[in-house]
C-alpha positions as CSV (number, residue, x, y, z in Angstrom):
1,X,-26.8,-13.0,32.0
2,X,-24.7,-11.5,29.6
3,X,-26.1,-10.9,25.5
4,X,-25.1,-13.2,23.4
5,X,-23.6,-12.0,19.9
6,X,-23.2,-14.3,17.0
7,X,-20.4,-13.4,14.8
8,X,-20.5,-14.4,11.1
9,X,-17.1,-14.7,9.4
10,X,-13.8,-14.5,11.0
11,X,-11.9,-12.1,8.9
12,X,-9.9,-8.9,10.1
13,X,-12.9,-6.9,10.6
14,X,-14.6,-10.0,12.8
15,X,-12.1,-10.8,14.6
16,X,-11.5,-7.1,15.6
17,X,-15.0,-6.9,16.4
18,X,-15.2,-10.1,19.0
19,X,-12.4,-8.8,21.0
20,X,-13.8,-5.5,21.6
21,X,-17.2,-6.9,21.9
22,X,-15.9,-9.9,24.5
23,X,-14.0,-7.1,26.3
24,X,-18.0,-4.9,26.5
25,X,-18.9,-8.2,28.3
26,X,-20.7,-9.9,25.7
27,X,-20.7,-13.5,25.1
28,X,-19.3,-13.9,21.5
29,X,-19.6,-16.8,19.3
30,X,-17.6,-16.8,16.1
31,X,-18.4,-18.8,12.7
32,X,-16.8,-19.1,9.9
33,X,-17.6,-21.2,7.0
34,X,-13.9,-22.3,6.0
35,X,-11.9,-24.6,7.7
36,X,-9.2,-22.2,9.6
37,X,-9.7,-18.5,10.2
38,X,-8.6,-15.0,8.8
39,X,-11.4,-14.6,5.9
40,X,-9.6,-13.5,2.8
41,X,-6.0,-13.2,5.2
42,X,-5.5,-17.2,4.9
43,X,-2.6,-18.9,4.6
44,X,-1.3,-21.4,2.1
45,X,1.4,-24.0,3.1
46,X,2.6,-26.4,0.6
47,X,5.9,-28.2,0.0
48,X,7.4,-25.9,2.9
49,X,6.5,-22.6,1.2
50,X,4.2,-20.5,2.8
51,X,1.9,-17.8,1.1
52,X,-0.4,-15.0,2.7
53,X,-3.4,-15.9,0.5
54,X,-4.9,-12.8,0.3
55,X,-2.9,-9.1,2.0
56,X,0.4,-9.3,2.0
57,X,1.6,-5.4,2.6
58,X,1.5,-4.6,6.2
59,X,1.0,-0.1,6.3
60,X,0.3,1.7,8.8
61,X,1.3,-0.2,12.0
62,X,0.0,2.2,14.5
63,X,-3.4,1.0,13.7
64,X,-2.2,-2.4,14.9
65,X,-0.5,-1.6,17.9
66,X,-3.8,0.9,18.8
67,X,-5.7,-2.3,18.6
68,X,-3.4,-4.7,20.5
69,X,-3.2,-1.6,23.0
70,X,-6.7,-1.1,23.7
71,X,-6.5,-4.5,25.2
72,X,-3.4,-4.0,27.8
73,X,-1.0,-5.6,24.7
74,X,1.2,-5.0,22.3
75,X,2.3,-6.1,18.9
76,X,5.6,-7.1,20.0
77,X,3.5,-9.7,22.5
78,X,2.4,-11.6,19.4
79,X,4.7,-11.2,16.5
80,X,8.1,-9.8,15.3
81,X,8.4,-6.8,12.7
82,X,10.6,-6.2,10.4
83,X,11.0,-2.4,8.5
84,X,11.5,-3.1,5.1
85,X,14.7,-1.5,3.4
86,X,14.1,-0.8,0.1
87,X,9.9,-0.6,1.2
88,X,9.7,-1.8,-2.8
89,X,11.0,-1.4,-6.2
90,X,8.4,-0.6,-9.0
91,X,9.9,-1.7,-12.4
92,X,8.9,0.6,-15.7
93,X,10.0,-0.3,-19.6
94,X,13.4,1.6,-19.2
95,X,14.1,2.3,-15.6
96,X,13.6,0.8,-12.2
97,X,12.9,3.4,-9.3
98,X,13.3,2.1,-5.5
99,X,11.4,3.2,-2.7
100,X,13.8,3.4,0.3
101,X,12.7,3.5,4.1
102,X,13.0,6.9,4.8
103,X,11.7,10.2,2.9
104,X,15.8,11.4,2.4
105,X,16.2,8.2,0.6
106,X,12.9,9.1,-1.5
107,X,13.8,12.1,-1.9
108,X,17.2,11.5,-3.5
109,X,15.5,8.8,-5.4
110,X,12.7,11.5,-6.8
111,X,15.9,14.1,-7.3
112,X,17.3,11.6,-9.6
113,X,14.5,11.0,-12.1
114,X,13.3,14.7,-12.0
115,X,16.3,17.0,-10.5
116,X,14.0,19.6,-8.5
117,X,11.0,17.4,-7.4
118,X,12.0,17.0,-3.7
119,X,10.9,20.2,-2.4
120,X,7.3,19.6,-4.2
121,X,7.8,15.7,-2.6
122,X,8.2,16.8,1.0
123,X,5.8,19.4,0.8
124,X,2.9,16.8,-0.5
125,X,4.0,14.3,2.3
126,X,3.9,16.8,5.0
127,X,0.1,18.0,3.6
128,X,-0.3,14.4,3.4
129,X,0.8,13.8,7.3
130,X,-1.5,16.4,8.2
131,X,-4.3,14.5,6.4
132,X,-3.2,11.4,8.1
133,X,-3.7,12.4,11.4
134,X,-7.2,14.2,10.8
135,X,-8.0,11.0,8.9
136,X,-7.0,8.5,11.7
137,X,-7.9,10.2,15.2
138,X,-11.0,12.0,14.2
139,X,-12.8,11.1,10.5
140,X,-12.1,7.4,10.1
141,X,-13.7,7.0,14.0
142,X,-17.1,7.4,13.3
143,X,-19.9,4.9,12.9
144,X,-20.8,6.3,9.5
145,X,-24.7,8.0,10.6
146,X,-24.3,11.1,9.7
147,X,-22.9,13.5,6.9
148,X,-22.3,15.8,10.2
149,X,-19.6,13.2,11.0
150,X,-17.4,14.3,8.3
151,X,-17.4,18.2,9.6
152,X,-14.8,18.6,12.5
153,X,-12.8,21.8,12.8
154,X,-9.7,20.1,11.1
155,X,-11.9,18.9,8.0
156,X,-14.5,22.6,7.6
157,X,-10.6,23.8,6.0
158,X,-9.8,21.3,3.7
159,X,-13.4,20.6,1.9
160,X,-12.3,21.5,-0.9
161,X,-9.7,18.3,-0.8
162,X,-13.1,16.1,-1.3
163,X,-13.8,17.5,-4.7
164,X,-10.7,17.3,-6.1
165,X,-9.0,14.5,-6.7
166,X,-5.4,12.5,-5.6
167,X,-4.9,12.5,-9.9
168,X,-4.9,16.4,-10.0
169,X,-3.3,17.1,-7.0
170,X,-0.4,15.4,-8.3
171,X,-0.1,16.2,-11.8
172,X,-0.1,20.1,-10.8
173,X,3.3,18.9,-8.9
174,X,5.4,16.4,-10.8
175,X,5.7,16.5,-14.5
176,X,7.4,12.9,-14.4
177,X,5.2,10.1,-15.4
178,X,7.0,7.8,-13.8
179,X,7.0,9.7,-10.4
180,X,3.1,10.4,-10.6
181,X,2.7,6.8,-11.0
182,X,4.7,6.2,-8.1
183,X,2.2,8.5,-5.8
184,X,-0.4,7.7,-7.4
185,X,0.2,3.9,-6.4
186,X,-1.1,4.0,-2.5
187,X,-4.5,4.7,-3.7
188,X,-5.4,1.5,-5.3
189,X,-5.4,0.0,-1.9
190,X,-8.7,2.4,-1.6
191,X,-10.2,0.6,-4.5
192,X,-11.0,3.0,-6.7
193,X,-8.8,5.2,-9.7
194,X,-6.9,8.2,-8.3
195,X,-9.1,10.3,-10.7
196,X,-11.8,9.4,-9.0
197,X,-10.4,9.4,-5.5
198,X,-10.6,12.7,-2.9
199,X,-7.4,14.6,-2.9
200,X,-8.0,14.4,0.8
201,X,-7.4,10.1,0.2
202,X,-3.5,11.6,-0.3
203,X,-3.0,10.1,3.7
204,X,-2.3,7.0,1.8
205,X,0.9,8.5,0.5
206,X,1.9,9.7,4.1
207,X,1.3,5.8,5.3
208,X,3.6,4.8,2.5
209,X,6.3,7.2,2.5
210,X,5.8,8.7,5.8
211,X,5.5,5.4,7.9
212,X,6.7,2.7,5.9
213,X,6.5,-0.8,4.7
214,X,6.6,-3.7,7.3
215,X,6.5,-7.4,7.3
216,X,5.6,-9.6,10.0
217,X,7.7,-12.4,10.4
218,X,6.4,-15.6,9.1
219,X,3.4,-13.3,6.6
220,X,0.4,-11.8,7.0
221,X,-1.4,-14.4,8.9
222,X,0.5,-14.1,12.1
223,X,-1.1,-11.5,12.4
224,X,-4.4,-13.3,12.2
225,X,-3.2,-15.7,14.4
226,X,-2.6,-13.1,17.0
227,X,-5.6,-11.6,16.8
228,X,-7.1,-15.1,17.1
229,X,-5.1,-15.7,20.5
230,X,-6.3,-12.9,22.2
231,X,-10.2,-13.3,21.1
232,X,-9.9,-16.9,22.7
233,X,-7.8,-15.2,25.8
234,X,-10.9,-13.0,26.7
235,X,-13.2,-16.0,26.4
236,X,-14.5,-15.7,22.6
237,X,-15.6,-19.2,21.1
238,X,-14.8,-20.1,17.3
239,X,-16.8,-22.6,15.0
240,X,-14.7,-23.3,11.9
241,X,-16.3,-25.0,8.7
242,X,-20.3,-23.2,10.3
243,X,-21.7,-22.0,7.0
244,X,-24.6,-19.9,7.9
245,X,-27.2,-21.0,5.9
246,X,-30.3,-18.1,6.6
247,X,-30.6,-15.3,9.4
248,X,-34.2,-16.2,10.9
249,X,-36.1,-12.6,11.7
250,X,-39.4,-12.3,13.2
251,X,-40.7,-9.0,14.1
252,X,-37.9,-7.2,12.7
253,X,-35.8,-9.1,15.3
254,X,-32.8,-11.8,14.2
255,X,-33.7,-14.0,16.4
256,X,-31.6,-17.4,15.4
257,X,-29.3,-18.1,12.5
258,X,-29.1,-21.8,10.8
259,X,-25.6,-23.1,10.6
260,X,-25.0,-26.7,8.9
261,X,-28.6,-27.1,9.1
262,X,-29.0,-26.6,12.9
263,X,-31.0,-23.4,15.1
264,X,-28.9,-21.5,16.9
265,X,-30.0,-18.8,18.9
266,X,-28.8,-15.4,19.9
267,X,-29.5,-11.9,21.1
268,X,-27.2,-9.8,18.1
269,X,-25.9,-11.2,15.1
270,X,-23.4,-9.4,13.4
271,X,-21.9,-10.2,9.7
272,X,-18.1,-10.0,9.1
273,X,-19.1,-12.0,5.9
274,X,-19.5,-9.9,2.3
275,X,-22.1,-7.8,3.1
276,X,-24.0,-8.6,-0.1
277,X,-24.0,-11.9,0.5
278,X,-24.9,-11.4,4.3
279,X,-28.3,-9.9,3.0
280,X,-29.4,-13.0,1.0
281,X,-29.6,-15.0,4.3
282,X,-32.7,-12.9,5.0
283,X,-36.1,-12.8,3.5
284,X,-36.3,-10.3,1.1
285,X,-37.9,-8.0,3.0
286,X,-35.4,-7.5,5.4
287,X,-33.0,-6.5,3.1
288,X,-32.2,-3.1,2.9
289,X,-30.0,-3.1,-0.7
290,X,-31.7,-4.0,-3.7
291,X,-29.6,-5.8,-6.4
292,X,-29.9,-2.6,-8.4
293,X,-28.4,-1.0,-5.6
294,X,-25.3,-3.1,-5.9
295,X,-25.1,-3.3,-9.2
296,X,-24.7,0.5,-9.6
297,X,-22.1,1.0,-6.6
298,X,-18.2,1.1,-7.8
299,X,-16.1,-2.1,-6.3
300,X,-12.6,-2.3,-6.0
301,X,-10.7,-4.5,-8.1
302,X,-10.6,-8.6,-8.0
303,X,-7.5,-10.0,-8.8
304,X,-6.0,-12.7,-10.4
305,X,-3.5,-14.2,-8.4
306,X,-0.6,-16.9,-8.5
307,X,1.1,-18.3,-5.7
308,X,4.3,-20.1,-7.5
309,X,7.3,-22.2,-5.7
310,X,10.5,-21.7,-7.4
311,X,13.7,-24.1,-6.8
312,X,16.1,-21.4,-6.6
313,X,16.3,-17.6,-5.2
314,X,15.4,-15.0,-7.8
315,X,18.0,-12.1,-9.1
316,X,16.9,-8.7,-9.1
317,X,13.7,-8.6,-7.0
318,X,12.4,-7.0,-3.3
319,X,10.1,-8.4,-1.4
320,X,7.1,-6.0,-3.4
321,X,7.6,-5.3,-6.8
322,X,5.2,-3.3,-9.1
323,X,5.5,-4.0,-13.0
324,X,4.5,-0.7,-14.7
325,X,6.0,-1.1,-17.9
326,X,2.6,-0.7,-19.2
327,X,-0.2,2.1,-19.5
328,X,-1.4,2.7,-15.8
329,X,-4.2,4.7,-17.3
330,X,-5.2,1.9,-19.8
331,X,-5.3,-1.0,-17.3
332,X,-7.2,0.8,-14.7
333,X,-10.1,1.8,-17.6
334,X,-10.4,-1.3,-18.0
335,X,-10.8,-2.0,-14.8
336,X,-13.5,0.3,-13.7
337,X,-14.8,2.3,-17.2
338,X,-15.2,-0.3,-19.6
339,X,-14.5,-4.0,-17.5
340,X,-12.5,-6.6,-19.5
341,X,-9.5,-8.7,-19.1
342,X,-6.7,-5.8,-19.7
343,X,-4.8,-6.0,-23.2
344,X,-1.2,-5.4,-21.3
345,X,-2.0,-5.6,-17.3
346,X,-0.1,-4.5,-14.6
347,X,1.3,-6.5,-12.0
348,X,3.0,-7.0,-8.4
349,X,5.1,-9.9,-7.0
350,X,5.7,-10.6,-3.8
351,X,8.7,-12.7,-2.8
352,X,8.5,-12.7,1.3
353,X,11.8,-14.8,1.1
354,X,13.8,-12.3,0.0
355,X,13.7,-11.0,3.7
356,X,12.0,-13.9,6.2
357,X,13.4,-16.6,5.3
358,X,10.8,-19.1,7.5
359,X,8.8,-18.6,4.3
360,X,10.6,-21.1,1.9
361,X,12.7,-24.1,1.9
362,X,16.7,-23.1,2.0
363,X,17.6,-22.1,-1.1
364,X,13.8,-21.4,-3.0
365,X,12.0,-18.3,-3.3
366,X,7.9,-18.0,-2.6
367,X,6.5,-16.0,-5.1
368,X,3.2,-14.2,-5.3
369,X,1.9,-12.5,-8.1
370,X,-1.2,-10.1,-8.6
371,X,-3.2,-8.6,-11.3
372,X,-5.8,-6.2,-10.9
373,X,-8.9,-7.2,-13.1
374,X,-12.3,-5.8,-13.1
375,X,-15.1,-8.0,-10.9
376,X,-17.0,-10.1,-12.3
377,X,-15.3,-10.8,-15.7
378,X,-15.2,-14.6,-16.9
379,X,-12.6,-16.9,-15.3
380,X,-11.7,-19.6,-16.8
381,X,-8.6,-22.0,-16.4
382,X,-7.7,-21.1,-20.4
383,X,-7.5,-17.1,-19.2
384,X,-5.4,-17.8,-16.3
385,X,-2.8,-19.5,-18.4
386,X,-3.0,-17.1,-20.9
387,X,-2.3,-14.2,-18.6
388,X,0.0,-16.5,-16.5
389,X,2.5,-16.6,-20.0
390,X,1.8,-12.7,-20.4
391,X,3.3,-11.9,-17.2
392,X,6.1,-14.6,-16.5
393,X,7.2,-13.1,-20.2
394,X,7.7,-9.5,-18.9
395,X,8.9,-10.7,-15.4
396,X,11.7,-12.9,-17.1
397,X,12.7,-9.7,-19.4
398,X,12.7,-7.0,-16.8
399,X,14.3,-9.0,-13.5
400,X,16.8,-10.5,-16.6
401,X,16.4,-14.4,-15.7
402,X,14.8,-17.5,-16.4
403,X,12.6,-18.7,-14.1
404,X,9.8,-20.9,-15.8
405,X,12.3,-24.3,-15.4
406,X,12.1,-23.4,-12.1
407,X,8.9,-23.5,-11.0
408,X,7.9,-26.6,-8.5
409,X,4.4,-25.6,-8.5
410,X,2.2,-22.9,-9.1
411,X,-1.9,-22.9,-7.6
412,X,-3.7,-19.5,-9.0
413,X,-7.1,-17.8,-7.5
414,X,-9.2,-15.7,-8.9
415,X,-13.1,-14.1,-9.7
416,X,-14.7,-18.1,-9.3
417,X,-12.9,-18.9,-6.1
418,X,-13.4,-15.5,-4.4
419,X,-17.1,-16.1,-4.9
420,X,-16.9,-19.9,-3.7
421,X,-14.3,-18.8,-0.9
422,X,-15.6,-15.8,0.6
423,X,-19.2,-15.7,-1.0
424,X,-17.6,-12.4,-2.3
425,X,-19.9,-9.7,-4.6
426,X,-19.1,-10.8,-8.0
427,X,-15.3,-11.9,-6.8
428,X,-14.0,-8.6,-5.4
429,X,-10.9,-9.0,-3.8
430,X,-11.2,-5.7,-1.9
431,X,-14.7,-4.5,-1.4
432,X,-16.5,-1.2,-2.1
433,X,-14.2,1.5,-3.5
434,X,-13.8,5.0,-1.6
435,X,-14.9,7.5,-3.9
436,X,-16.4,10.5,-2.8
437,X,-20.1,8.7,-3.4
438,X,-18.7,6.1,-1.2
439,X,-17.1,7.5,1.5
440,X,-18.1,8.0,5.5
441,X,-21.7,8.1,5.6
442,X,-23.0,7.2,2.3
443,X,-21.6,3.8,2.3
444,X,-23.3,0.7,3.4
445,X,-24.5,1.0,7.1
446,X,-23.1,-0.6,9.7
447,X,-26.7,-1.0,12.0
448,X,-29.8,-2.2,9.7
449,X,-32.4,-0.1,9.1
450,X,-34.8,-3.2,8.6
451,X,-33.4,-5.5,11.9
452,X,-33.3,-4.2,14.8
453,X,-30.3,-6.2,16.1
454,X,-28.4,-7.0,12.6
455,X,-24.9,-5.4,12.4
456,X,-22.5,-5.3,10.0
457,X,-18.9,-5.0,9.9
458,X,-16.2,-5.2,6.9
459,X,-14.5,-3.5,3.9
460,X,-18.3,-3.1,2.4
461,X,-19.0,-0.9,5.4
462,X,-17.2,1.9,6.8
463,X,-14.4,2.9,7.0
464,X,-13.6,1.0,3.8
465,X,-11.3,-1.1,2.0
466,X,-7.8,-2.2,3.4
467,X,-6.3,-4.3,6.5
468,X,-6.0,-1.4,8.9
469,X,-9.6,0.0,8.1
470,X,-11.2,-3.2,8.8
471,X,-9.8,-3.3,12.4
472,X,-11.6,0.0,13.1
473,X,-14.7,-1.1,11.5
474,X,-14.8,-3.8,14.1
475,X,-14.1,-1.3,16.9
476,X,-17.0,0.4,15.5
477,X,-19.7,-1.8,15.4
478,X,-18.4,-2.7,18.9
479,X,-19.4,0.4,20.1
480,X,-22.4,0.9,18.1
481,X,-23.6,-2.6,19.6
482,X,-22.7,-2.1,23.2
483,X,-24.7,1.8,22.6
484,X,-27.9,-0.3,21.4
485,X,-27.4,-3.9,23.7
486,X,-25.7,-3.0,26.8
């Protein structure tokens, strides 16, 4: 009879996981606590506007079509994508620079704000590339046991790009404060400030410049959806609104898991859930992290975010917009060096009308708007209006428009709701930040060291923080389970 395999969430990194565990030939059970699937990737519908909850940029799309792949499928089977063209504009106090969809267009876009800073451009992407490749096809592919993992041929002649940082890298090239804003962008998605991030980390710009921006029609979540339909294609089962209440070990076995108050048994369990949070459903002395432990390690960012319906389309905008009219420096200190609410945050918007138009009724624009805020800072409904006004002030000024008459509704989400939502480590949005303390295999593990068949999958784990990460994570527990189980 085939193991069974309990699955605890049903996020990227879950739902990853139960395909290529279904596919080993186990029998997979999923759960998750909220009422439709995708984790933090959820979707919002409301008065015919639709919102990707949580990630809304799609990167590196090979990652998605190697995961549809490895099941005899494609992308194209499940969803259409569209190349976006400009990828995004990012608006400072005096100038607006647009990102275009190829690397002539960036270049001539670089040329124009600092006349000579192509050449240095191409020749950081192509570095970049090269990082990309080693990155994706032979670092990022390993189960995170080792400090050995990390040496391959490709990477014994770069280690000196893990001890210096993205920041450096790119202040010896570019002068421009603007333009070394602009590459040091891609590395927020890692969690972590680009003076604290591995100059090796600069594969991030290569998946921006290099490969692109991309939106799948109808958001983020059709992606989920896909992912969904071919886990329930190979045969695995789904349980929406199961909270998991404890994970029952005896003899450093999991041998049942309490969901709404009932015993369920199974062979492996496996978390998709916050991994912090996935440690309080055992006794104590199962779990391998202490609080201290947690409390020391450096998380990415929460967020504050709106999701607005506006009566009319907006002037001026992309479909991604940064706002970084203010100190990049300042707002990410107090982010991660001294954690507050930022004096003059930045901020993105996302209007997916400007190029789907499924996503709001004819004639509206679906906005979504972001601030990056420390974890774990107070979040009350008096901040979020105050920072609401703070930003809908500078949007106004530098779009040149009125939009606050406009506005049919507007729901926001932040620190609180990401803890009642996704049980998430004092609200992160985006889990543990990739610094070079937390990288490979000194992050959390994916196996447990206390349980002998407790797994763990996620942006807490390795590889890290991001969309396309967390499908490999669930590839890699798959394989570490199948190694142990099978």
């Amino acid at each position: 009879m085939n193991k069974t395999i309990a699955i605890i969430g049903s996020g990227f990194s879950a739902l990853s996981a139960s395909c290529y565990l279904k596919q080993l030939g186990f029998d997979v059970s999923v759960f998750e606590k909220n009422n439709t699937v995708g984790g933090r990737a959820r979707q919002l519908k409301k008065e015919g506007f639709t919102f990707d909850i949580g990630p809304s940029w799609y990167w590196m799309p090979d990652i998605f079509e190697k995961f549809f792949n490895d099941f005899g499928k494609s992308t194209s089977d499940y969803y259409v994508l569209d190349k976006l063209s400009p990828a995004y504009k990012i608006f400072f106090k005096d100038e607006i620079i647009t990102i275009g969809d190829t690397m002539d267009k960036i270049c001539a876009e670089f040329e124009r704000i600092e006349p000579g800073s192509s050449k240095p451009l191409r020749q950081f992407i192509n570095k970049a590339a090269t990082n990309y490749d080693i990155a994706i096809n032979k670092v990022v592919l390993k189960p995170g046991i080792s400090p050995f993992e990390l040496i391959t041929p490709e990477t014994a002649t770069r280690v000196d790009q893990f001890f210096k940082t993205i920041s450096g890298d790119v202040r010896k090239k570019f002068k421009n404060p603007k333009l070394i804003s602009t590459l040091e962008f891609p590395v927020l998605f890692l969690g972590a400030k680009p003076s604290n991030t591995p100059s090796f980390y600069s594969f991030m710009n290569y998946a921006d410049f290099g490969l692109g921006t991309w939106h799948p029609r109808g958001g983020m979540y059709e992606v989920i959806k896909a992912m969904k339909n071919l886990a329930e294609s190979l045969g695995v089962k789904f349980y929406t609104n199961s909270n998991i209440e404890k994970i029952n070990v005896e003899d450093k076995h999991a041998k049942s898991i309490i969901v709404n108050g009932e015993t369920k048994t199974f062979d492996v369990v496996l978390s998709g859930a916050d991994y912090h949070h996935s440690e309080t459903l055992l006794d104590e002395k199962y779990r391998q992290y202490s609080e201290a432990y947690w409390a020391k390690k450096t998380f990415a960012p929460s967020s504050l975010l709106f999701y607005i319906g506006f009566n009319k389309k907006l002037k001026n905008i992309e479909h991604h917009n940064l706002f970084f009219d203010t100190s990049f420096e300042t707002h990410a200190e107090e982010i991660y060096d001294n954690p507050q609410w930022p004096e003059d945050p930045l901020f993105y918007a996302n209007f997916p009308s400007v190029t789907d138009a499924s996503m709001a009724p004819e004639g509206c624009e679906t906005g979504f708007f972001l601030i990056p805020i420390a974890p774990g800072i107070e979040d009350t409904n008096e901040i979020r209006a105050q920072y609401f006004d703070i930003i809908m002030s500078r949007f106004q000024k530098l779009t040149k428009q009125d939009v606050l008459n406009n506005i049919i509704f507007k729901d926001s989400f932040c620190v609180r709701d990401f803890i009642k939502e996704y049980n998430s480590y004092k609200g992160n949005a985006y889990g543990m930040a990739n610094t070079l303390s937390q990288t490979a295999f000194l992050r959390p593990k994916l196996k447990s060291k206390k349980v002998n068949n407790l797994y763990f999958t996620g942006q807490l784990t390795v590889p890290g923080p991001g969309v396309p990460p967390s499908l490999i994570s669930g590839k890699l527990v798959a394989q570490l389970i199948n190694k142990h189980h099978n």
